[in-house]
C-alpha positions as CSV (number, residue, x, y, z in Angstrom):
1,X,0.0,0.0,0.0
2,X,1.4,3.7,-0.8
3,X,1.5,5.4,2.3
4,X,0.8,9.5,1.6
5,X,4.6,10.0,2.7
6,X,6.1,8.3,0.2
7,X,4.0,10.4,-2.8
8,X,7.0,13.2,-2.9
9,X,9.4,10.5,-3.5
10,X,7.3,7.8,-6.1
11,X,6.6,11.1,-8.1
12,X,11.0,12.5,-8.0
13,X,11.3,9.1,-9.2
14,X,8.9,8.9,-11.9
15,X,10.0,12.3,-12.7
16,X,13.6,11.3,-12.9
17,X,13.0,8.1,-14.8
18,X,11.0,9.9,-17.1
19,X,13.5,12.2,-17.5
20,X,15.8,9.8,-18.2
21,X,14.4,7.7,-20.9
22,X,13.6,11.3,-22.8
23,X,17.2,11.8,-22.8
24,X,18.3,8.1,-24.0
25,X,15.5,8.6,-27.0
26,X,16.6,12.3,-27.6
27,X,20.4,10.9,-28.2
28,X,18.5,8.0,-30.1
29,X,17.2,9.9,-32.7
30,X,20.1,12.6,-32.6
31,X,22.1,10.1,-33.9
32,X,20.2,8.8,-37.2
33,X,22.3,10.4,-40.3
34,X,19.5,11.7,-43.0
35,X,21.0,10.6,-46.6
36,X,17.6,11.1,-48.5
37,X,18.1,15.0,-49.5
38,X,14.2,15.1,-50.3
39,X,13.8,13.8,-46.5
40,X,16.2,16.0,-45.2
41,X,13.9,18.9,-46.8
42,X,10.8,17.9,-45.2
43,X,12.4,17.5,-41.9
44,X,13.7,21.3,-42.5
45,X,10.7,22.7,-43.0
46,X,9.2,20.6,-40.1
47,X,11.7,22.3,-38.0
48,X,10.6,25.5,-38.6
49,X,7.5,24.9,-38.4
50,X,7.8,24.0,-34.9
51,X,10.2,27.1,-33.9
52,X,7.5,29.4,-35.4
53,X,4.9,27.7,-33.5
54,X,6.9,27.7,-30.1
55,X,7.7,31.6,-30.9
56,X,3.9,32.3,-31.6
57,X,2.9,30.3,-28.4
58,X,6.2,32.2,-25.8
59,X,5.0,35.2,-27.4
60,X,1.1,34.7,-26.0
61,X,2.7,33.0,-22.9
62,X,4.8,36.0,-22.0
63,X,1.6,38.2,-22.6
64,X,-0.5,36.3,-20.5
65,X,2.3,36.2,-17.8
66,X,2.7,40.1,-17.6
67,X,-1.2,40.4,-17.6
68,X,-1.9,38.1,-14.7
């Protein structure tokens, strides 16, 4: 049975394991060499895809933030 003392420490673990398999995948995939240029293209424009998305979204963040 999980006692209510022991939720801190279950949830830094989980935490930390999480953290940890996120950085063995993020070195998994970091390591793949593209050799396709046409998939090295899409992959590109992925990329900034997601930047302009993440800018958009800090950019609304950071308004909200000064607001509240």
């Amino acid at each position: 049975m999980i006692e209510i003392e022991n939720i801190q420490e279950i949830g830094a673990g989980t935490a930390i394991v999480g953290l940890l398999i996120a950085f063995i995948l993020y070195n998994k995939i970091n390591k793949i060499e593209i050799s396709n240029p046409v998939v090295a293209d899409i992959t590109q424009q992925i990329q900034n895809g997601a930047m302009a998305f993440l800018n958009a979204e800090y950019r609304y963040l950071a308004i909200f933030i000064a607001v509240v």
